[in-house]
N, C-alpha and C positions, 0 to 999 in steps of 0.2 A: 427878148433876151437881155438888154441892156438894162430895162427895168429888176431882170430878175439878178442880175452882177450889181446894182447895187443897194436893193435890199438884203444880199449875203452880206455886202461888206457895212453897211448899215448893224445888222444883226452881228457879226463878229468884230467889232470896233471897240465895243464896251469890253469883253472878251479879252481883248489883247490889251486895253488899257489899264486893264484888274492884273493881267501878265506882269507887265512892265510893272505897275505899280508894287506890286508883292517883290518882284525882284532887285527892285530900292530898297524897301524896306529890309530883305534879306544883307542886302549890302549897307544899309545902315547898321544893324547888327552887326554885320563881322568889323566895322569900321569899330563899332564904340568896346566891341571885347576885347580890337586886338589895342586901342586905347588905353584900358584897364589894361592890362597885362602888362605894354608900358610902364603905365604909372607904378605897377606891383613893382615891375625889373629895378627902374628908376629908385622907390622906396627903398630897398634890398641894398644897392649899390651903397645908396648914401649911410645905411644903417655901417655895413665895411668898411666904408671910408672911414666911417666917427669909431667904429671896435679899433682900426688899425692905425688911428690916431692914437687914441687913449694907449693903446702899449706902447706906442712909439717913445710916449711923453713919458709913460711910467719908465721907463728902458733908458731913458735919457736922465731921467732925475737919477736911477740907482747910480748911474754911470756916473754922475755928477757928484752923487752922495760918494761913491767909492775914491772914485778921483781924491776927492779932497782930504778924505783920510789917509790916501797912501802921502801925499802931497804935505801932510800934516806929521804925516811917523817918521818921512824922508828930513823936514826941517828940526824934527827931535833930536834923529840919529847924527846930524851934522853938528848939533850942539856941542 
């Protein structure tokens, strides 16, 4: 009896170590997708960061441009 407990567990060892191992690998995949996906969010972020810089800076200069014209028509009209 005990000879034949451990030729089952002999015979199913490889079995469950081919288990386990597929189930790493499984879980290495979901690791390295949800990584990318990451990285994609992360890209995306920074691209809105630099889009809503560039208006900010554009929006800043009109303002700047305008500014100095009213600033320029106001030192006329005091003339």
């Amino acid at each position: 009896m005990k000879y034949i407990v451990v030729i089952a567990l002999l015979a199913v060892m490889p079995a469950l170590a081919d288990w386990r191992w597929e189930g790493r690998e499984q879980a290495r995949q979901a690791v390295a997708e949800a990584r990318r996906a990451r990285a994609e969010a992360m890209r995306e972020v920074a691209q809105a960061r630099r889009e809503i810089r560039r208006e900010m800076d554009s929006a800043h200069r009109e303002w700047r441009i305008e500014f100095r014209q009213v600033r320029e028509e106001m030192r006329r009209s005091w003339r």
